[in-house]
N, C-alpha and C positions, 0 to 999 in steps of 0.2 A: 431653116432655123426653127429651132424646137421653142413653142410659148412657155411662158411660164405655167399654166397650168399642167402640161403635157410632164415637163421636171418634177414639178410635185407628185403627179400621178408617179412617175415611174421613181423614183426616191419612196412614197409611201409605199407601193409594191414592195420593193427594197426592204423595205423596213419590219413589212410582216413576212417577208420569206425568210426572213432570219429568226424573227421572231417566233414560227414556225418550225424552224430545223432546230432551234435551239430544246423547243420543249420536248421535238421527237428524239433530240440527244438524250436527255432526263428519261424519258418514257423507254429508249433502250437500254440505257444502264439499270435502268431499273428490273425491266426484264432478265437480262444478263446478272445481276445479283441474286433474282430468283431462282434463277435457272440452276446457277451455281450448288446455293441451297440445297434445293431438289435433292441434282450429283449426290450431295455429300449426305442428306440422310438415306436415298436408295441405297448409295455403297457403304453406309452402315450397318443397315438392314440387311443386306444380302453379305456382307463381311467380303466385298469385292471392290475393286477400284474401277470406278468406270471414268474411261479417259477422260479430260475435260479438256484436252488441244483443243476441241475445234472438232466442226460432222466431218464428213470424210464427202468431199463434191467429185464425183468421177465426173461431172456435165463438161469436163474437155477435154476428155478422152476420146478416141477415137475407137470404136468396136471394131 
């Protein structure tokens, strides 16, 4: 049987690993709206579309 202190410890853990994923959510969309950005003045500077799907991952490909 778990004490009460041991609950609290793993509840506060809890609490900042959320609180923790929450800000690296913000801290990626944030990135990902720069990114975006970026795309759209390179490819108006160059008068070209550069894709914006997503990179291209061969890593589970098989050579």
């Amino acid at each position: 049987m778990q004490t009460n202190s041991e609950c609290k410890s793993i509840n506060d853990n809890g609490a900042v690993a959320a609180y923790l994923l929450i800000r690296l959510e913000k801290q990626i969309n944030n990135l990902s709206s720069s990114i975006n950005k970026l795309n759209t003045i390179i490819s108006t500077k160059l008068g070209i579309v550069i894709d914006s799907g997503g990179f291209c991952d061969d890593s589970h490909k098989i050579a």
